[in-house]
C-alpha positions as a Python dict, from the first residue, in 0.01 Angstrom:
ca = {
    (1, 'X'): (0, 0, 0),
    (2, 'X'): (-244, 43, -273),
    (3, 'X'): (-450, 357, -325),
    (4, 'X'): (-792, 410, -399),
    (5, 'X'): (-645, 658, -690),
    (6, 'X'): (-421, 363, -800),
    (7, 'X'): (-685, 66, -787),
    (8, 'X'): (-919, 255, -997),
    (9, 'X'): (-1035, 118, -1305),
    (10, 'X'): (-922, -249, -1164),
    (11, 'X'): (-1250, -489, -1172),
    (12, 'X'): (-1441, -409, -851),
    (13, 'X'): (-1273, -78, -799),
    (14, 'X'): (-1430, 248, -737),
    (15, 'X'): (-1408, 480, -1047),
    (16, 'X'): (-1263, 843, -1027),
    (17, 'X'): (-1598, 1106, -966),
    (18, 'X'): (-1764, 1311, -1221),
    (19, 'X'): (-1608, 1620, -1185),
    (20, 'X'): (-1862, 1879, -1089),
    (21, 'X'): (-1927, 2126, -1403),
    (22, 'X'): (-1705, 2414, -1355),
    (23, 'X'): (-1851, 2718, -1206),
    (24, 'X'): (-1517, 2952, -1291),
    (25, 'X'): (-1323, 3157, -1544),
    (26, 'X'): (-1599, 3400, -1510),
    (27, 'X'): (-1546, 3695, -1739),
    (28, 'X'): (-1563, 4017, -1588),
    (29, 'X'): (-1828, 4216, -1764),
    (30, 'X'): (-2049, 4490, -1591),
    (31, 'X'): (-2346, 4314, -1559),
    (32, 'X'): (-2584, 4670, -1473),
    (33, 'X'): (-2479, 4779, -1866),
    (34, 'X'): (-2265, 4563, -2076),
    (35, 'X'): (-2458, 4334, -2376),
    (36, 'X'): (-2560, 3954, -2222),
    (37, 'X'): (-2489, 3704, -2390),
    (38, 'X'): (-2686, 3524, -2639),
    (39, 'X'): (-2965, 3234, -2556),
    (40, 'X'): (-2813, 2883, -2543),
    (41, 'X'): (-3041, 2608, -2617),
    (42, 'X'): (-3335, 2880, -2691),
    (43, 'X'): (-3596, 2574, -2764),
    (44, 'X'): (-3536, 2468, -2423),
    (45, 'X'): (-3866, 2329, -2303),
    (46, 'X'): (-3772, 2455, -1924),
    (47, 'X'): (-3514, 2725, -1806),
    (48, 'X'): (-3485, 2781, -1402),
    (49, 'X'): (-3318, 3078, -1271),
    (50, 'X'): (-3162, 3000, -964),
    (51, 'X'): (-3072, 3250, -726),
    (52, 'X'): (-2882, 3289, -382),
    (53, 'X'): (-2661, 3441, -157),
    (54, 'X'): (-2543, 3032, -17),
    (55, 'X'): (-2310, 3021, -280),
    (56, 'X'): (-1972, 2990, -161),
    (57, 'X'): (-1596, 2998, -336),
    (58, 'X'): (-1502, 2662, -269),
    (59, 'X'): (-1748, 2458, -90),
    (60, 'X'): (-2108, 2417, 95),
    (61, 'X'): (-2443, 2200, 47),
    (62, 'X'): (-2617, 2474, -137),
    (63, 'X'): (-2374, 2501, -375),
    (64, 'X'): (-2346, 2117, -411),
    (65, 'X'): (-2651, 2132, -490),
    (66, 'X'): (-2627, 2396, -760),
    (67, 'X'): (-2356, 2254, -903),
    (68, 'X'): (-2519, 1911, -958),
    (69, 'X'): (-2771, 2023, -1074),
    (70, 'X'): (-2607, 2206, -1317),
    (71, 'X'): (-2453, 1899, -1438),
    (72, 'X'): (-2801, 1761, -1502),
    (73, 'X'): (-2926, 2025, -1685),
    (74, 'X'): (-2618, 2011, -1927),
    (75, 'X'): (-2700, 1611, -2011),
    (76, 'X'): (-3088, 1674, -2124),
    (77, 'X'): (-3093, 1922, -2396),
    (78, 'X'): (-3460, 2005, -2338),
    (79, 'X'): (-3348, 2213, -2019),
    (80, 'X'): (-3175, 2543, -1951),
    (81, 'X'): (-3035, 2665, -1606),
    (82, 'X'): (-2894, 2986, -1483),
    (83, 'X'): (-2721, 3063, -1177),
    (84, 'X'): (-2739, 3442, -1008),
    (85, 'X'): (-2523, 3396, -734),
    (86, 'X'): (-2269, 3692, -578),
    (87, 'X'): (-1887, 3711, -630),
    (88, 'X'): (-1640, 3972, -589),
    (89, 'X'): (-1662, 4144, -938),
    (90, 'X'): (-1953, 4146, -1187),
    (91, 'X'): (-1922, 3870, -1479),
    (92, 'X'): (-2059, 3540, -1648),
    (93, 'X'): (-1954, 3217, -1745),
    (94, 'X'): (-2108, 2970, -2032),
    (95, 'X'): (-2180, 2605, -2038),
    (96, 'X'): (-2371, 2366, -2184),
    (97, 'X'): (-2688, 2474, -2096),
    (98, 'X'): (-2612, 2611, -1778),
    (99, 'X'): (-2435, 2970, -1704),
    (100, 'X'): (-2346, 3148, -1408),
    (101, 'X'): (-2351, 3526, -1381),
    (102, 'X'): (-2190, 3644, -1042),
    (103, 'X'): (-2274, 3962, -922),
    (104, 'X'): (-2037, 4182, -693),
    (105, 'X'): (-2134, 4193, -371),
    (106, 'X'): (-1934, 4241, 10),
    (107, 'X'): (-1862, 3970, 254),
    (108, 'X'): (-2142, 3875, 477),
    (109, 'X'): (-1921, 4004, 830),
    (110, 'X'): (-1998, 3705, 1031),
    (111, 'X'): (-2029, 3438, 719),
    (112, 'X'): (-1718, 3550, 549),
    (113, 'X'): (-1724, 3242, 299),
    (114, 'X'): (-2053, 3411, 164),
    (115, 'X'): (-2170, 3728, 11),
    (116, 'X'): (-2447, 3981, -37),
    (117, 'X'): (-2673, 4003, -283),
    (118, 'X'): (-2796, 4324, -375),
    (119, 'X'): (-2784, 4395, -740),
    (120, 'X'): (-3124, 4468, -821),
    (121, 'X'): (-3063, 4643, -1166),
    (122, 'X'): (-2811, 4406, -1267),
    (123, 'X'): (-3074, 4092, -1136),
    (124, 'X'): (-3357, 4216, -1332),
    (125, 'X'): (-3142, 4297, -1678),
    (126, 'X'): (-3066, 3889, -1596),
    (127, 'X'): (-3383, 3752, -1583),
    (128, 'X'): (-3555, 3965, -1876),
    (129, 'X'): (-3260, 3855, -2046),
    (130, 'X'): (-3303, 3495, -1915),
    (131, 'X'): (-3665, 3485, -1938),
    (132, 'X'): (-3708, 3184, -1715),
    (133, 'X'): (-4029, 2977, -1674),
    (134, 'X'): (-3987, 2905, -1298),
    (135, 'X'): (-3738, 3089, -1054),
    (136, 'X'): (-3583, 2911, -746),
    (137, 'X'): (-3450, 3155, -450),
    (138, 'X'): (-3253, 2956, -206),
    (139, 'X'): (-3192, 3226, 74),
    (140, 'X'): (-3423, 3377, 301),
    (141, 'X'): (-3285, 3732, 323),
    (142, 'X'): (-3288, 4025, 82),
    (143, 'X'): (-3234, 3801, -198),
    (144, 'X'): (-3619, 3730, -243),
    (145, 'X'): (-3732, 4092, -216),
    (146, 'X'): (-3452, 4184, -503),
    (147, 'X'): (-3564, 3908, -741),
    (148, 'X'): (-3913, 3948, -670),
    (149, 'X'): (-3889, 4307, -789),
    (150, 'X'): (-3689, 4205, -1071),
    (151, 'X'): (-3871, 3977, -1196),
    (152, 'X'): (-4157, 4208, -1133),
    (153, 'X'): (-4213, 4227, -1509),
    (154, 'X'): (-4198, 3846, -1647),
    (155, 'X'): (-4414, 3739, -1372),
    (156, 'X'): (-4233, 3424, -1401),
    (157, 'X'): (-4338, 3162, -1097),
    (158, 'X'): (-4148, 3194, -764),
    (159, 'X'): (-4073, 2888, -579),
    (160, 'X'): (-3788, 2868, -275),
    (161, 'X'): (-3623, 2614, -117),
    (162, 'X'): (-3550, 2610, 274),
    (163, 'X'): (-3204, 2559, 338),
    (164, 'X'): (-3196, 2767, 663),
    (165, 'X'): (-3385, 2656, 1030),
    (166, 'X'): (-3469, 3017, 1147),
    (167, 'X'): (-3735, 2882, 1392),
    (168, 'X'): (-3482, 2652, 1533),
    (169, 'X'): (-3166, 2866, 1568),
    (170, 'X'): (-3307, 3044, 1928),
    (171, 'X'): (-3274, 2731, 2078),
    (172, 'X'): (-2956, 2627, 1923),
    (173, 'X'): (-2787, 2961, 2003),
    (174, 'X'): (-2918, 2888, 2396),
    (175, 'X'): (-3118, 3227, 2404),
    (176, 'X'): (-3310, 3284, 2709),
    (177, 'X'): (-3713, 3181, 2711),
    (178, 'X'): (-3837, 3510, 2670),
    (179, 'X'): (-3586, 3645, 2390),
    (180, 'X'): (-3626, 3301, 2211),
    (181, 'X'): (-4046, 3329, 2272),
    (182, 'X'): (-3981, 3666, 2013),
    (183, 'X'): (-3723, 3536, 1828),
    (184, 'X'): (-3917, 3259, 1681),
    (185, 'X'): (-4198, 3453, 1666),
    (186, 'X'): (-4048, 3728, 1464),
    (187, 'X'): (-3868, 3407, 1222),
    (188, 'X'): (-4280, 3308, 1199),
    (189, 'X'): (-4412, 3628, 1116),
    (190, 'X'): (-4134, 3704, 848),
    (191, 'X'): (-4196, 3350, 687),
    (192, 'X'): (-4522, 3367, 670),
    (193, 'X'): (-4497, 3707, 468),
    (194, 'X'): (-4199, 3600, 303),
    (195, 'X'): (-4464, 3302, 177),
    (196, 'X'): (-4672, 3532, -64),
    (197, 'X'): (-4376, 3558, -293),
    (198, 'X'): (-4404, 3154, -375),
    (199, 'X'): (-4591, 2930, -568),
    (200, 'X'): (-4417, 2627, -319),
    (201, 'X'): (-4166, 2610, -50),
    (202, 'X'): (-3925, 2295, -141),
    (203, 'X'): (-3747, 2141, 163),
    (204, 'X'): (-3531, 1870, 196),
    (205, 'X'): (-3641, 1658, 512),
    (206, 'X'): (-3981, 1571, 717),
    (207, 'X'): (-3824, 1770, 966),
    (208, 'X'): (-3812, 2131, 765),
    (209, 'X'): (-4179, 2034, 613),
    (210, 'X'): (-4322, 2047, 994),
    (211, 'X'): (-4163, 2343, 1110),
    (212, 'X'): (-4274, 2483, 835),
    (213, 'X'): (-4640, 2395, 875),
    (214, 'X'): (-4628, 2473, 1249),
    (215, 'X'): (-4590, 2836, 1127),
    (216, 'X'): (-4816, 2847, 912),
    (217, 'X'): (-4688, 2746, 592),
    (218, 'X'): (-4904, 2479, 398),
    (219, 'X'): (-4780, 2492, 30),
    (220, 'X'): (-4482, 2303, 93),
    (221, 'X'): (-4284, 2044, -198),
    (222, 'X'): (-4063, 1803, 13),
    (223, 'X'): (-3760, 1703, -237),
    (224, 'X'): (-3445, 1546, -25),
    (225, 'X'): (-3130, 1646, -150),
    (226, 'X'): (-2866, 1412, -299),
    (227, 'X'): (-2538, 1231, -304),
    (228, 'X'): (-2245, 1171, -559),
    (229, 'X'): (-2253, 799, -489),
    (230, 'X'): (-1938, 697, -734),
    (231, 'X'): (-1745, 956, -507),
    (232, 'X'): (-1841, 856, -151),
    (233, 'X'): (-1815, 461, -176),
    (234, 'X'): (-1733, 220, 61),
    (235, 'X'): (-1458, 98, -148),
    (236, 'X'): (-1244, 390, -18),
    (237, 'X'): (-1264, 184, 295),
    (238, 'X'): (-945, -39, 154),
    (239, 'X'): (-749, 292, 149),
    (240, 'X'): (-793, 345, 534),
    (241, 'X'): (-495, 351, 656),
    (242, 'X'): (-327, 527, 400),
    (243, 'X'): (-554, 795, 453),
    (244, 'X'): (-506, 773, 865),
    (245, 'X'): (-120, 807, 800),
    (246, 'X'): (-134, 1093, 551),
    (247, 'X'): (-431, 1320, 787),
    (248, 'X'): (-174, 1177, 1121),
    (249, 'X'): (-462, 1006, 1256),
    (250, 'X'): (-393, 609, 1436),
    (251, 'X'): (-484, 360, 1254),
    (252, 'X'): (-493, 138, 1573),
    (253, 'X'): (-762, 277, 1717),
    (254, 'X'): (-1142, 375, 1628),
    (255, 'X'): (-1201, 732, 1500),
    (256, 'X'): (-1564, 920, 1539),
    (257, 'X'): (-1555, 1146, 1261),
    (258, 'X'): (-1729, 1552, 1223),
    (259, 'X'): (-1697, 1724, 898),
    (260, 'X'): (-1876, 2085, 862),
    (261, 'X'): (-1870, 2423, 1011),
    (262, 'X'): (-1807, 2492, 1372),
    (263, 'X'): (-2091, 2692, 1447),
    (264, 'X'): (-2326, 2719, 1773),
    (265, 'X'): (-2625, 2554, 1585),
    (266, 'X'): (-2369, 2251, 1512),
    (267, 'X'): (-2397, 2189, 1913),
    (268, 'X'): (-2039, 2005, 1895),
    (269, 'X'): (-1997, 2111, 2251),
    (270, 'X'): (-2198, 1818, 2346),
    (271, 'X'): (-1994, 1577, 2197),
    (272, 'X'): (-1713, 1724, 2345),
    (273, 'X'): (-1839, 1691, 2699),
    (274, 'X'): (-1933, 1345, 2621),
    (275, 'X'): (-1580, 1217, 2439),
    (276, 'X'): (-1347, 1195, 2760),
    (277, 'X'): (-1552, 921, 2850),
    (278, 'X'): (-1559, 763, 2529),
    (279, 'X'): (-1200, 774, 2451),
    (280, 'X'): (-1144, 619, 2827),
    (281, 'X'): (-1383, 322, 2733),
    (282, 'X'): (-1350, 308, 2394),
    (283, 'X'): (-972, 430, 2307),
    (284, 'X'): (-1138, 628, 2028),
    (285, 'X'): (-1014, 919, 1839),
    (286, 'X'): (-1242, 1235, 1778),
    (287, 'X'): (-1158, 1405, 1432),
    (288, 'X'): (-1243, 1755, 1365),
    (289, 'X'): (-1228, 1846, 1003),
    (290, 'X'): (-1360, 2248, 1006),
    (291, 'X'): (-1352, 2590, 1098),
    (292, 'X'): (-1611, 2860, 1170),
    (293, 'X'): (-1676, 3142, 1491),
    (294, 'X'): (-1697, 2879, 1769),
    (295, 'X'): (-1346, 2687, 1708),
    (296, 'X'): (-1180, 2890, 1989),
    (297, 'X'): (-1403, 2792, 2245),
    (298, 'X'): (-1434, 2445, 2157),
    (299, 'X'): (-1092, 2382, 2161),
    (300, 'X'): (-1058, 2539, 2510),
    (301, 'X'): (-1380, 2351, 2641),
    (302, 'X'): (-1178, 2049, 2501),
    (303, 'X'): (-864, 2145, 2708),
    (304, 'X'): (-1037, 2238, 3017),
    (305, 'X'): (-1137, 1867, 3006),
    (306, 'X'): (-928, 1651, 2942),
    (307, 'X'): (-616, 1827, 2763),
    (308, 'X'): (-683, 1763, 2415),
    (309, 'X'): (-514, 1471, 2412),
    (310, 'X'): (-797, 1203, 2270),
    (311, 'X'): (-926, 1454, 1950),
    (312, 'X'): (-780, 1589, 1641),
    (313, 'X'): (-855, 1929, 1484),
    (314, 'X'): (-762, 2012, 1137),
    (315, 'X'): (-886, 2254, 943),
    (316, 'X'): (-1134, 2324, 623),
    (317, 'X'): (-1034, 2094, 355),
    (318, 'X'): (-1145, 2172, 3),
    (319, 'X'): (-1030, 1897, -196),
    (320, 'X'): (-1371, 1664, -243),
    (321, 'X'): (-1137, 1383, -308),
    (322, 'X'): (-978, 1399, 45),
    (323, 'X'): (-1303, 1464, 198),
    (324, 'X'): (-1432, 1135, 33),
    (325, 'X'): (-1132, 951, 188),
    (326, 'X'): (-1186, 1117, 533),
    (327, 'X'): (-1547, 973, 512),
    (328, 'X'): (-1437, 638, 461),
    (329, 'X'): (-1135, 601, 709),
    (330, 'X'): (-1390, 634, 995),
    (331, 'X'): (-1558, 414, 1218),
    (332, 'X'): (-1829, 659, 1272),
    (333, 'X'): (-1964, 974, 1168),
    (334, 'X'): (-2088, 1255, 1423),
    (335, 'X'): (-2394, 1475, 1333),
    (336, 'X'): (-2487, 1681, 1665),
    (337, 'X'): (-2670, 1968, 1502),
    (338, 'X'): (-3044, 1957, 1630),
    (339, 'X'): (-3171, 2133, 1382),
    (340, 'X'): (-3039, 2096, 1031),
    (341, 'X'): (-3259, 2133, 729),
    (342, 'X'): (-3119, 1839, 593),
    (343, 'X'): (-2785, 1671, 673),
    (344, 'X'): (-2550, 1659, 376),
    (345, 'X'): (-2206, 1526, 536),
    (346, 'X'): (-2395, 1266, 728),
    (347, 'X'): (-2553, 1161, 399),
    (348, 'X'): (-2194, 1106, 260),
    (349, 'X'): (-2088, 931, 557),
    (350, 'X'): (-2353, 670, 464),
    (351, 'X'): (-2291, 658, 107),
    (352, 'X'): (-1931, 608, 241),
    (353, 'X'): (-2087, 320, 428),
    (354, 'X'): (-1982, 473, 764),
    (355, 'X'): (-2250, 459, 1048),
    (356, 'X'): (-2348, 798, 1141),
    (357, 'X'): (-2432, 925, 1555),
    (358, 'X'): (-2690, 1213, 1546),
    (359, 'X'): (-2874, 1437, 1770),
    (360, 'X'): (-3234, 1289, 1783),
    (361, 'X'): (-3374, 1522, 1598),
    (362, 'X'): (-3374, 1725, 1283),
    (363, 'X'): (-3278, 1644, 942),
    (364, 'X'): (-2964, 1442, 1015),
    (365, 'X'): (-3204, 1213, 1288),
    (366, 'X'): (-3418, 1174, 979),
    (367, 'X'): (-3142, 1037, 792),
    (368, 'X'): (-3067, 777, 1060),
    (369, 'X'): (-3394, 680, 1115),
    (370, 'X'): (-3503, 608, 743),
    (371, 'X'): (-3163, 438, 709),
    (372, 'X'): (-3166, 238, 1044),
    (373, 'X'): (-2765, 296, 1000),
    (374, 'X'): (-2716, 481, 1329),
    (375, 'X'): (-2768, 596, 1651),
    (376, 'X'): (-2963, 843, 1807),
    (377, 'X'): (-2890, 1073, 2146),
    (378, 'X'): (-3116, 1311, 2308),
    (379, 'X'): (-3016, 1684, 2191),
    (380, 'X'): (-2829, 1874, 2492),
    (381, 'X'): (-2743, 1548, 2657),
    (382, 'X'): (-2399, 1423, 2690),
    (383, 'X'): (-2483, 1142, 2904),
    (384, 'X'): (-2655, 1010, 2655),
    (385, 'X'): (-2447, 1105, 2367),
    (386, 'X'): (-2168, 923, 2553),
    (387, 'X'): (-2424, 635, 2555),
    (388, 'X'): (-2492, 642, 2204),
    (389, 'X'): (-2126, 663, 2050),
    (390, 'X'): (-2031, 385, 2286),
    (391, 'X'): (-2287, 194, 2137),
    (392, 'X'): (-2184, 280, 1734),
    (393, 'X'): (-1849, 231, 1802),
    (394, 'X'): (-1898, -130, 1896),
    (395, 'X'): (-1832, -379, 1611),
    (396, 'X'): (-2110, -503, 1407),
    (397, 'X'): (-1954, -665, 1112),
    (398, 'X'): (-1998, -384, 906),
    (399, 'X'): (-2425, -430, 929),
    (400, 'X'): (-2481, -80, 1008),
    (401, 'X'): (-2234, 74, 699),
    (402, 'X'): (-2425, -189, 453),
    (403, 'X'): (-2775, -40, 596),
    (404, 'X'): (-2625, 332, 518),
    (405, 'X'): (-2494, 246, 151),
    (406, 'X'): (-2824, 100, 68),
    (407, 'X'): (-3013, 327, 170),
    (408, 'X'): (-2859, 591, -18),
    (409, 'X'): (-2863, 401, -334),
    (410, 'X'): (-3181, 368, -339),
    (411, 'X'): (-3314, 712, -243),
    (412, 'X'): (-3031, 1000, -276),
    (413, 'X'): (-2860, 957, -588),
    (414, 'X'): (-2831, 1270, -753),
    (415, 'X'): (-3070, 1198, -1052),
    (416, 'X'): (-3302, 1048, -842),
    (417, 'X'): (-3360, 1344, -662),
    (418, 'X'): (-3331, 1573, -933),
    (419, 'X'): (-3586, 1403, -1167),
    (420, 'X'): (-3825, 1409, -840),
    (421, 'X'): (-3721, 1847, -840),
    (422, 'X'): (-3790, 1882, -1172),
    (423, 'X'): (-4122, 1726, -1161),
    (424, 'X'): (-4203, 1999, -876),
    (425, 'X'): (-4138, 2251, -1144),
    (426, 'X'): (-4336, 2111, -1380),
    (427, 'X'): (-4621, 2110, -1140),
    (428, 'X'): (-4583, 2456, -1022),
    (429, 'X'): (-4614, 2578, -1403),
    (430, 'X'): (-4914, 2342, -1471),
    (431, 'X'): (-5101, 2485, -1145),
}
């Protein structure tokens, strides 16, 4: 059988992805003392600083993001970027246009693929250094209050950008009325405050925008987030049962696909509950491509019910090219978090031309509904989820998949999106 790898650069065929611009060989320098080094591009019409704790070693939307955006910046010589993001030792790395300067920092206990961000000497040595025009903080905690006093000085513009549902994680994490009354009062209260540091709040989805505004929030950019569309491509579809045999998945049978963290705000359990009824009606496979605090009890929820025998767990996979294959090998892609910010893997399952099952509501339902390339269940139920993946799992001659592609060609490639970010900066400086 033919390979996607092997069929590239035939007519028609699917061409390998831009790599993502390196973020590594970072050279260890102590950051609080040591000389920086020199300006690139120093008549840059535009530097941004961006800064986070999100940032992990090998994978995650934020630093997706980042990292295409860093590729951006390093084709249009009129713009600068620099990352601030924590690693385990102080250092930098240079590129064109864009470097990264990691700053040590522990392992967040119950996040272990992310770390603190504390550095405030080192932080504000960076950005006099840096001397951005507009500074982007993409994490809610401690990392604002470190770069707002280090940037204390420049008085550079502050904008964020709301990766993170804090009103929405009390009733994801199934907290009681009255605890999750305070907790999303107390996620208000610190937003609100947290809200004098910023020029704008960017978010990626109607659905962060609102819950924004319900607190009290008004000055709020809404800039969706993006997708490597040579990379995720339907074309991968001719490779699917290559990739089925090689991941020991059937290639006889349908296959509902979940890529991400398993996490309580995912709400997987509902699919769970719902899939021994699918896989009786439907013969469908469940994959499971993850890991994260609630894999333990999923898998024994799974086993209580019906013995494991109809889903497929296997673990984190790094590789982006094997991810992009995973995409397109399924029938279906499952998105039961309620309240994400966004929805990045379901995005790639559409770009992949793969019909996507959500939760109905949050940024992944947004997805769905602007691409009219899914279906929709009411969060909590697994009646109806069982309805709903019954439903996308019945043929449709592909009209659902050619609804998801289209979609995001035409509104979440990557310079789409970022041309539509960098305009927010420009406004923010002009304001």
């Amino acid at each position: 059988m033919t390979t996607i790898l092997e069929a590239a650069g035939r007519p028609g065929a699917i061409a390998p992805a831009t790599p993502l611009p390196a973020i590594a060989r970072t050279a260890r320098v102590e950051l609080g003392r040591a000389p920086l080094p020199p300006i690139d591009r120093p008549h840059a019409e535009l530097t941004i600083l961006d800064v986070t704790k999100w940032f992990g070693e090998t994978s995650g939307g934020v630093r997706t993001y980042l990292t295409e955006k860093a590729r951006y910046v390093s084709e249009r010589e009129g713009l600068r970027q620099v990352l601030v993001v924590p690693g385990p030792f102080d250092g930098y790395a240079l590129g064109d246009g864009v470097r990264t300067y990691r700053l040590q920092g522990p392992r967040i206990p119950t996040q272990t693929a992310y770390r603190f961000l504390f550095a405030t000497r080192s932080t504000r040595r960076i950005v006099e250094h840096e001397r951005p025009d507009v500074i982007e903080v993409g994490s809610p905690f401690f990392v604002p209050w470190v770069t707002a006093i280090a940037a204390r000085r420049l008085q550079a513009p502050m904008v964020a950008f709301h990766h993170t549902s804090l009103a929405g994680l009390p009733a994801s994490l199934a907290m009681p009325e009255p605890f999750a009354r305070l907790a999303r009062a107390g996620a208000a209260g610190y937003l609100r405050r947290l809200n004098r540091l910023f020029r704008t709040t960017m978010v990626a989805s109607d659905y962060a925008a609102g819950e924004l505004r319900r607190m009290g929030i008004e000055r709020v950019s809404r800039v969706a987030l993006g997708v490597d569309l040579a990379h995720f491509h339907p074309v991968r579809r001719a490779a699917r049962d290559h990739t089925r045999r090689r991941f020991g998945l059937p290639v006889d049978r349908p296959v509902a696909l979940y890529i991400g963290r398993l996490a309580p705000e995912k709400s997987l359990e509902v699919v769970l509950d719902a899939w021994s009824e699918v896989a009786r009606q439907s013969g469908a496979r469940l994959v499971i491509v993850g890991a994260g605090a609630t894999e333990r009890a999923l898998r024994a929820r799974m086993r209580a019910q019906s013995g494991d025998a109809d889903v497929t767990w296997l673990p984190f996979v790094a590789d982006r090219e094997m991810v992009a294959r995973l995409h397109a090998c399924a029938d279906v892609y499952v998105s039961p978090g309620a309240v994400e910010t966004f929805g990045l893997s379901a995005l790639e399952a559409l770009a992949s031309g793969v019909p996507v099952v959500s939760a109905a509501h949050g940024g992944g339902w947004e997805l769905v509904q602007r691409s009219k390339a899914g279906v929709g269940y009411e969060p909590g139920s697994s009646g109806d989820a069982t309805r709903a993946l019954l439903d996308a799992l019945t043929p449709d001659g592909g009209v659902r998949g050619a609804l998801g592609r289209a979609y995001a060609e035409r509104e979440h490639g990557w310079n789409t999106v970022l041309d539509r970010l960098f305009a927010v900066y420009r406004e923010v400086l002009h304001r």
